[in-house]
C-alpha positions as CSV (number, residue, x, y, z in Angstrom):
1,X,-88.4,19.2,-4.3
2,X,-89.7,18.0,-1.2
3,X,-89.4,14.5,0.3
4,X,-92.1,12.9,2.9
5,X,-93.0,9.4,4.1
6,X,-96.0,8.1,2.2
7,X,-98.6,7.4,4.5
8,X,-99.9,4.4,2.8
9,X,-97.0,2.2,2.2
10,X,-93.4,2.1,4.0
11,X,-91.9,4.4,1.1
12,X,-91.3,7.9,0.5
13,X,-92.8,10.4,-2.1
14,X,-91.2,13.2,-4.3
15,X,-92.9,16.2,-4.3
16,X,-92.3,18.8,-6.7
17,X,-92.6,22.4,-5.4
18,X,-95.1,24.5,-7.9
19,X,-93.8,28.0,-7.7
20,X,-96.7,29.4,-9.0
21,X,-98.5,29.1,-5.5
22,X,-95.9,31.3,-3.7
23,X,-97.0,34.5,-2.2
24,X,-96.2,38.4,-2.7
25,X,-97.5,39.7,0.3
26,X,-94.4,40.9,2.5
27,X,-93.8,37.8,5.0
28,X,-92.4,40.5,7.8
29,X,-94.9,41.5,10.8
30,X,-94.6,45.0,10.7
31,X,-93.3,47.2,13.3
32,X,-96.0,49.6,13.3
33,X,-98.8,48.8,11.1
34,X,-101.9,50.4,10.5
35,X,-103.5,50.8,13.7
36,X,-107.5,50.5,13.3
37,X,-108.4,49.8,17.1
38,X,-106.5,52.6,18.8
39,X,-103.8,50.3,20.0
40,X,-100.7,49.3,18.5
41,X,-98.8,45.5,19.5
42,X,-95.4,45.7,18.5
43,X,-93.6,43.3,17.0
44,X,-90.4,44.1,15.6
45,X,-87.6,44.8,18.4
46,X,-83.7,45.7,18.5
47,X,-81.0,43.4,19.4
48,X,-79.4,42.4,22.0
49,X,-76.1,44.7,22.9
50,X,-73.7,41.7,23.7
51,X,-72.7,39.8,20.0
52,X,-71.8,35.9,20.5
53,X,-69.7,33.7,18.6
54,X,-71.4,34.1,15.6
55,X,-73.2,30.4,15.7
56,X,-76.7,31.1,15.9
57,X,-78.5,28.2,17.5
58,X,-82.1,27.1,16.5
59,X,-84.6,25.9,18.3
60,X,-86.9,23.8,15.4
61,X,-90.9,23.4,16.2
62,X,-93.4,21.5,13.4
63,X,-96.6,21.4,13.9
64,X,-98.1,18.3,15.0
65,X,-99.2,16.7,11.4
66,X,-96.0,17.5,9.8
67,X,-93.6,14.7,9.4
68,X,-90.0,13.9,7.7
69,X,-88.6,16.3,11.1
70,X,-85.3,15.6,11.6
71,X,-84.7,15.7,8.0
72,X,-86.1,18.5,7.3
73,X,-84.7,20.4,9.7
74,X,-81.0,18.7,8.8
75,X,-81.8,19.6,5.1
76,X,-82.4,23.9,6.3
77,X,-79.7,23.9,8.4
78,X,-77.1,22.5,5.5
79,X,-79.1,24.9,2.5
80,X,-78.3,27.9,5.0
81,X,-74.7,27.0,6.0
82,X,-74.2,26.4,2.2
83,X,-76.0,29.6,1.4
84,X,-73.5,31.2,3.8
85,X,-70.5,30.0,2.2
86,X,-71.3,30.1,-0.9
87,X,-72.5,34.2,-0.4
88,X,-68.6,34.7,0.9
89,X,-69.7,35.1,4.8
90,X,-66.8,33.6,7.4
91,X,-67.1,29.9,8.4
92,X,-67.0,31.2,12.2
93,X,-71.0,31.8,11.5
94,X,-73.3,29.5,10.9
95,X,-77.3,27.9,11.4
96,X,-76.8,25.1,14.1
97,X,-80.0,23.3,15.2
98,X,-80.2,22.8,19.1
99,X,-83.1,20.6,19.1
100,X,-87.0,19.8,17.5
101,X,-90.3,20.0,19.6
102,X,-93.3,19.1,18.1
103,X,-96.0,21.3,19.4
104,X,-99.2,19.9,20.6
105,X,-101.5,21.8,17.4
106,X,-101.6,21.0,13.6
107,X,-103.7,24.9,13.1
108,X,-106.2,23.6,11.0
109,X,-108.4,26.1,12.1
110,X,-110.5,28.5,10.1
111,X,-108.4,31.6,11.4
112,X,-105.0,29.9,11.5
113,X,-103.3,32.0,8.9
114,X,-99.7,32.6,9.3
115,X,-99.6,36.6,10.7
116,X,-101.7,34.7,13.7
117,X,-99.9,31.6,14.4
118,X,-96.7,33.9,14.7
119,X,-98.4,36.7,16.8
120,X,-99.3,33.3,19.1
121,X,-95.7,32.5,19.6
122,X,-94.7,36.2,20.1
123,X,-97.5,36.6,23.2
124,X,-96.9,32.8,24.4
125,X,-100.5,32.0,23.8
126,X,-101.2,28.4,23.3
127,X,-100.0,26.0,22.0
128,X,-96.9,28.3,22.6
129,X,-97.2,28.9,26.5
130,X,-93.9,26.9,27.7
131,X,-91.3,28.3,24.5
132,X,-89.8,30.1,26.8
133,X,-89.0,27.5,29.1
134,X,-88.0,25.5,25.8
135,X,-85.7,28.2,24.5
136,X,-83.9,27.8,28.0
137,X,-83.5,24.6,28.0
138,X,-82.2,24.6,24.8
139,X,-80.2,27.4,24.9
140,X,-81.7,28.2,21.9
141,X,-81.1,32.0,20.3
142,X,-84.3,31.8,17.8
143,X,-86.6,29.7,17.4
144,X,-88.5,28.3,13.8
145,X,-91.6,27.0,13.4
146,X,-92.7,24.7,10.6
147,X,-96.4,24.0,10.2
148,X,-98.9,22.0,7.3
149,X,-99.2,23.9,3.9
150,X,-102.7,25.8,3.7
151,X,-104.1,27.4,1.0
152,X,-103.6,30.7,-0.4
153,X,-105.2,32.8,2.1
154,X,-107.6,31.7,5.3
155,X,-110.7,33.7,7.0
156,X,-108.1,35.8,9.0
157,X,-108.7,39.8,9.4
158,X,-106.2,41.7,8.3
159,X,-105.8,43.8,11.6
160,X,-102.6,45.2,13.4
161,X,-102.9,41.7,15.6
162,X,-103.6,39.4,12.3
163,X,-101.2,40.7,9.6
164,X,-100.5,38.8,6.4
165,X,-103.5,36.5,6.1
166,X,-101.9,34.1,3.9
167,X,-101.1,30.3,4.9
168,X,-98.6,29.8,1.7
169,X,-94.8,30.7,2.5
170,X,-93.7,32.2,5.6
171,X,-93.7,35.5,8.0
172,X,-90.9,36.2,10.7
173,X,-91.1,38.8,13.5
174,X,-88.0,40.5,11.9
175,X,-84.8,41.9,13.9
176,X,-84.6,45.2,12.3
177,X,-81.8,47.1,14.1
178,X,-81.0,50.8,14.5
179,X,-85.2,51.5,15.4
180,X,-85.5,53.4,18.7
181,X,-88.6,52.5,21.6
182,X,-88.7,49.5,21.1
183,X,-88.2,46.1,22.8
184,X,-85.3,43.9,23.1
185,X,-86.1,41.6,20.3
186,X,-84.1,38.7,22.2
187,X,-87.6,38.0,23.9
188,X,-89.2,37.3,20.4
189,X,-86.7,36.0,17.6
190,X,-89.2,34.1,16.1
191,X,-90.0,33.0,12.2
192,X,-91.9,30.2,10.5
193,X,-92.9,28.4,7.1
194,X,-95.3,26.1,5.6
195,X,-93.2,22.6,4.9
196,X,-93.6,23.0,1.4
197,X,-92.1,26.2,0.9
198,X,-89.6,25.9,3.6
199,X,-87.4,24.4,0.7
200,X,-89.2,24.9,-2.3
201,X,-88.3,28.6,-2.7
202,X,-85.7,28.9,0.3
203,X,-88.5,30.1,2.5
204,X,-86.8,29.1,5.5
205,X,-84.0,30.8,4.6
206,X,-85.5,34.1,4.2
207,X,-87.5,33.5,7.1
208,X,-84.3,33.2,9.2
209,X,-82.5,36.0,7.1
210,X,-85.2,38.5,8.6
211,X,-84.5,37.3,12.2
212,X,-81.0,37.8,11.2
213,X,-81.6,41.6,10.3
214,X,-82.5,40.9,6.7
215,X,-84.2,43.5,4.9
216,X,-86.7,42.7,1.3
217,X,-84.4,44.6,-1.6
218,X,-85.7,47.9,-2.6
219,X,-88.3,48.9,-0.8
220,X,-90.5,52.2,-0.7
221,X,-91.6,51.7,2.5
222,X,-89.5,54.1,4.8
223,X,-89.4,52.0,8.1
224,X,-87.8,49.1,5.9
225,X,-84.7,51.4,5.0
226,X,-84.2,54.1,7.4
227,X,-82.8,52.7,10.1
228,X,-79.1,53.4,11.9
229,X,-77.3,50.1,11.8
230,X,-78.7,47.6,9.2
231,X,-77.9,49.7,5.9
232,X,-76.4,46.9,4.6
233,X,-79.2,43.8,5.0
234,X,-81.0,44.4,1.9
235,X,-81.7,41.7,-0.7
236,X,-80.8,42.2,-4.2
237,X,-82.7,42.0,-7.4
238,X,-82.6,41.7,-10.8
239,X,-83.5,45.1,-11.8
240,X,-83.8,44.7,-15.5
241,X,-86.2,41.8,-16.2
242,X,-86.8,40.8,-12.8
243,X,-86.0,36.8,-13.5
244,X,-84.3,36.8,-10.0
245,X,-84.0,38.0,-6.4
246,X,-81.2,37.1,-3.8
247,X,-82.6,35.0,-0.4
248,X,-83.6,38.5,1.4
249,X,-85.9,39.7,-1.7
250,X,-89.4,40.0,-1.7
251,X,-92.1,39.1,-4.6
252,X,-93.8,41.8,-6.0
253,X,-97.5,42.0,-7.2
254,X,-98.2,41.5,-10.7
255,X,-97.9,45.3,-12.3
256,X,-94.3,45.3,-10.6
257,X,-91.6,45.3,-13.6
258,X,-89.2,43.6,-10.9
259,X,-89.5,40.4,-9.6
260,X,-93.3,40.5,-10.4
261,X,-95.4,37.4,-9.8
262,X,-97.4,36.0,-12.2
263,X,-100.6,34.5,-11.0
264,X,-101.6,33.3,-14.2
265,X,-98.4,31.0,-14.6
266,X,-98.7,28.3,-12.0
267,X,-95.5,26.9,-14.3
268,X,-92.8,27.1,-12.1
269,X,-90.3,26.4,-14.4
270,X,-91.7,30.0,-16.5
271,X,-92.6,32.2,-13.6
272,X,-90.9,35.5,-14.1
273,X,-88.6,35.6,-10.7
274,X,-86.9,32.9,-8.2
275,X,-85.0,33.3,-5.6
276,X,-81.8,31.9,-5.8
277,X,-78.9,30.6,-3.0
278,X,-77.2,33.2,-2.4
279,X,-77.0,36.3,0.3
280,X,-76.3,39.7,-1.9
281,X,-73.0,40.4,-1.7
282,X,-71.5,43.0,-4.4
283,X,-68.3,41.3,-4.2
284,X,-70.1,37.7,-5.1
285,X,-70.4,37.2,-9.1
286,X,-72.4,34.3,-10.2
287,X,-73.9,32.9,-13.4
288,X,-77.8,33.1,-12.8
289,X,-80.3,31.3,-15.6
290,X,-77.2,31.7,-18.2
291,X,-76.2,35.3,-17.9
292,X,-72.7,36.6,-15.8
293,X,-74.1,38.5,-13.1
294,X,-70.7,40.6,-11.6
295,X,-71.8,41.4,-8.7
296,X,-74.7,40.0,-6.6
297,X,-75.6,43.3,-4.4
298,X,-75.7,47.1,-5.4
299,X,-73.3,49.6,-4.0
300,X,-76.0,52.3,-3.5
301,X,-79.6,52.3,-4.2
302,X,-81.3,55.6,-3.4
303,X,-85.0,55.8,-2.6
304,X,-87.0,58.7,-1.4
305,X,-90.0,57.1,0.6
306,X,-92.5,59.9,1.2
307,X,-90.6,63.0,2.1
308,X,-87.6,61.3,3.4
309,X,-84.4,60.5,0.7
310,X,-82.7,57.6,2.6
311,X,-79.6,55.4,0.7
312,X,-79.2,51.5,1.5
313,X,-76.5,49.2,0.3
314,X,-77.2,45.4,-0.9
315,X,-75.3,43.7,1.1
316,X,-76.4,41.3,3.8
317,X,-73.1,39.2,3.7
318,X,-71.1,42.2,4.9
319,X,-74.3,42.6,7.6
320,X,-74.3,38.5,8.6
321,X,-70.8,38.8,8.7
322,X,-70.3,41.6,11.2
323,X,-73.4,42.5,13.1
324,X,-76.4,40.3,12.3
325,X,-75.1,36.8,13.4
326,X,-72.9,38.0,16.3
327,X,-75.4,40.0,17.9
328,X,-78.4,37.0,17.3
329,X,-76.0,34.3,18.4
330,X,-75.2,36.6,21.2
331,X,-79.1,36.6,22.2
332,X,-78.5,33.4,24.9
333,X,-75.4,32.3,26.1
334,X,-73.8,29.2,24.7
335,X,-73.6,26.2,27.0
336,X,-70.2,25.7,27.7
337,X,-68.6,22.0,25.6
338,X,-69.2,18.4,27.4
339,X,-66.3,17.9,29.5
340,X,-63.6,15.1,28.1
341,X,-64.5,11.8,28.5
342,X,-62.3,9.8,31.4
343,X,-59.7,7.3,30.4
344,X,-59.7,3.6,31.4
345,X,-57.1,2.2,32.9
């Protein structure tokens, strides 16, 4: 549920988020997609080697007709720190906001879709040209974009350059440690969200999660699992009937018998799969639409992606906990605290 000022009176408006619009394409620019022009951009990057003090600051940006800022930005950073907690990860990590910039574009245009708006920020084109200079003077370690819901997919081509066409839900430029030859991804720790979903299904949490070093759950696509360090920052889903997936799962398309999404259901109360509040964790039980789950991760999941047989584990609290949110949080140096004040005498 979503709350906004109402543009024709002094009150606010309730808006209840409709499920059934949410998307199944996978939100993560990939690292090396499907070159067509001979030339491959890069997105994805590795971390930083210095780890901070595990309090990963955020820099918030909304595009220029989205309203309700500060408390929508208060309302993320309190679902994440919750999720956290909740999911079993230490107290000395946590989402802290460091300031909100509205950006001077509402991308209304025809080509707007969300794999271009992030490429944007990524190569500091416009209206993204000074976020460098904002993430220094914020001392900001990521940044999070939040723009105007669109519909389901725009006039965007589906190139290396314009990946995941789709304006509903969110895409991230993804930390996915452990890959070799490529960039620091300190220079681009970047993820977004339409405002409706940013809440409505814990897009924004995902979102994050993936600049954190979260993975989707199972996955047959071998870059998303063989990699050296992140074994553990997988989501987790219900693999039975697929009613629910853990904040780092993915939707699947409509054949899928996990976590399928049901384009003829715009019900969101029936649709097939949510995501619920919690990180996978196989030490984390919860009681999820009625039934005991005892453990929310997976202690190995095998896939064989092509030729190569990798093994993951479900368990992106152990991988927040130890690697993802120190090394993020490590990715600018924190300002040291305001001095005391002086007494009077």
């Amino acid at each position: 549920m979503i709350v906004r000022p109402n543009g024709d009176t002094e009150g606010h408006e309730l808006i209840m988020v409709d499920r059934g619009l949410l998307p199944i394409d996978d939100d993560t620019i990939p690292s090396n997609p499907e070159n067509t022009s001979g030339t491959t951009d890069t997105f994805s990057t590795t971390g930083a080697s210095s780890t901070g003090s595990g309090d990963v600051r955020t820099l918030f940006l909304f595009a220029n007709n989205v309203g309700n800022e500060s408390l929508m930005t208060s309302t993320i950073i309190s679902e994440f720190n919750n999720a956290l907690s909740r999911s079993g990860v230490a107290s000395s990590n946590k989402l802290s906001s460091v300031g909100i910039i509205t950006v001077a574009s509402g991308f209304i245009g025809e080509q707007d879709c969300k794999g271009k708006i992030l490429y944007d920020m990524h190569k500091r084109i416009s209206p993204f040209t000074n976020l460098d200079q904002w993430m220094n003077d914020n001392a900001a370690d990521i940044a999070f974009l939040i723009v105007e819901n669109g519909p389901v997919s725009v006039d965007c081509p589906t190139t290396e350059t314009f990946a995941a066409p789709s304006r509903i839900g969110g895409a991230s430029t993804g930390f996915f440690p452990g890959e070799t030859g490529i960039q620091d991804h300190s220079q681009s720790p970047f993820s977004m969200s339409s405002e409706t979903f940013a809440l409505g299904d814990l897009t924004a949490l995902h979102e994050i999660g993936h600049s954190l070093g979260g993975r989707h759950a199972d996955s047959s696509i071998p870059e998303e699992m063989d990699f050296l360090n992140g074994e553990f920052a997988h989501g987790f889903d219900n693999n039975n009937a697929g009613e629910w997936q853990t904040i780092m799962g993915g939707y699947r398309a409509s054949t899928a018998n996990r976590c399928a999404f049901d384009f003829d259901n715009p019900d969101p109360v029936t649709q097939p799969c949510e995501r619920i509040p919690y990180f996978s964790n196989p030490a984390k039980s919860a009681t999820i639409n009625g039934h005991f789950v005892p453990a929310l991760g997976a202690t190995t999941i095998t896939g064989t992606p092509g030729d190569v047989n990798v093994q993951f584990k479900a368990d992106m609290e152990t991988w927040l906990e130890t690697s993802g949110m120190p090394i993020v949080s490590g990715y600018f140096q924190d300002p040291p605290p305001p001095t005391s004040a002086r007494f009077l005498t």
